[in-house]
C-alpha positions as CSV (number, residue, x, y, z in Angstrom):
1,X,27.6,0.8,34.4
2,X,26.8,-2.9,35.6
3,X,25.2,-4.1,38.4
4,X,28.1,-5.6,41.5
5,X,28.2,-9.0,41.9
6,X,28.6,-10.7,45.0
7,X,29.8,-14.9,44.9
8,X,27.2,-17.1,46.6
9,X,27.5,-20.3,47.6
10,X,24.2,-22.6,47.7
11,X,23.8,-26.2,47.0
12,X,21.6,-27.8,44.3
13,X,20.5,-30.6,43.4
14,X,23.4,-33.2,41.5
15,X,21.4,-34.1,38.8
16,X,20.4,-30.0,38.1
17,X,23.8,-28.8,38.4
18,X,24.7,-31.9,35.9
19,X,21.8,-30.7,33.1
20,X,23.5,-26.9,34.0
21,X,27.1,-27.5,33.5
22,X,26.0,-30.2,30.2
23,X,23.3,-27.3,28.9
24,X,25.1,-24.1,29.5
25,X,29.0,-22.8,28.6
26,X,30.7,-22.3,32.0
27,X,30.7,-18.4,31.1
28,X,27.1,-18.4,31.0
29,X,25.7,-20.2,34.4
30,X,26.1,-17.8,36.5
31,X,23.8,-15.4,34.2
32,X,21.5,-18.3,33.7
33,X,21.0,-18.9,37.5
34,X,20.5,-15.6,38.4
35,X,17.9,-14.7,35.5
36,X,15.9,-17.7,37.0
37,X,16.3,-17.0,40.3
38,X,15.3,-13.5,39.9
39,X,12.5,-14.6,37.7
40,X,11.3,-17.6,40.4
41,X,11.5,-14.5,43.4
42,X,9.0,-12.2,40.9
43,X,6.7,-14.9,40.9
44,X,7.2,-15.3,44.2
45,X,6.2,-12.2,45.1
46,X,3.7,-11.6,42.8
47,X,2.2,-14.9,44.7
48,X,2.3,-13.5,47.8
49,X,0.6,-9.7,46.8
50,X,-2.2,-12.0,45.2
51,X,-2.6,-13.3,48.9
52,X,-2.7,-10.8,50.5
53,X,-5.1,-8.5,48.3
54,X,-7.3,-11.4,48.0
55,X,-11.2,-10.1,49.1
56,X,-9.9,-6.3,48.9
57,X,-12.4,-5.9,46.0
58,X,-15.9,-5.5,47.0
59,X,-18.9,-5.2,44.6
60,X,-20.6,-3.4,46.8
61,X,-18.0,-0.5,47.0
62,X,-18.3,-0.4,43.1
63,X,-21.5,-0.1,41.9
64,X,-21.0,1.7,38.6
65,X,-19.2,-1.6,37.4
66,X,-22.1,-3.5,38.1
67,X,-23.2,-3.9,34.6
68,X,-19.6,-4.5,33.7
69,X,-16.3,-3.4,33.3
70,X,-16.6,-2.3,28.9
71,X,-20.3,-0.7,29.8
72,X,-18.1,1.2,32.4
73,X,-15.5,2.5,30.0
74,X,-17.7,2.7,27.0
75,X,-20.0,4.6,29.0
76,X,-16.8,7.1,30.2
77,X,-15.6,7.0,26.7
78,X,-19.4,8.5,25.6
79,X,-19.3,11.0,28.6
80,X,-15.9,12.6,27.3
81,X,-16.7,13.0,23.5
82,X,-17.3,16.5,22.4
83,X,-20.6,16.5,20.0
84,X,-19.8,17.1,16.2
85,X,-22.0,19.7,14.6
86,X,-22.3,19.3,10.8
């Protein structure tokens, strides 16, 4: 089952909705708007998280990464091994 569509009414730009209507079959623009818009508002967003996590890290709070993040996971990858007896 699709999604429901609403119509939306915005205004762009002359020379965009120009390049649109020479670039894309009329049938087609409406999907091609609203991939890019909902690929713009990911970014968006993504922006935004990256803001607001910013300094949530601290070394200091993760000292067993201190000699790096592949020691780290080497070192839990050694840790979890069973031994082989020959």
């Amino acid at each position: 089952m699709g999604t429901a569509v609403k119509q939306a009414n915005f205004l762009l730009p002359e020379d965009l909705l120009e390049e649109l209507k020479k670039t894309v079959s009329k049938k087609q623009q409406s999907k091609v708007v609203a991939d890019a818009l909902r690929r713009e508002l990911k970014r968006m967003k993504l922006g935004r998280a990256l803001e607001t996590s910013f300094g949530a890290w601290k070394d200091e709070d993760h000292p067993e990464l201190k000699g790096g993040t592949e020691a780290f996971v080497r070192k839990l990858r050694k840790s979890t091994r069973p031994t082989r007896s020959q």
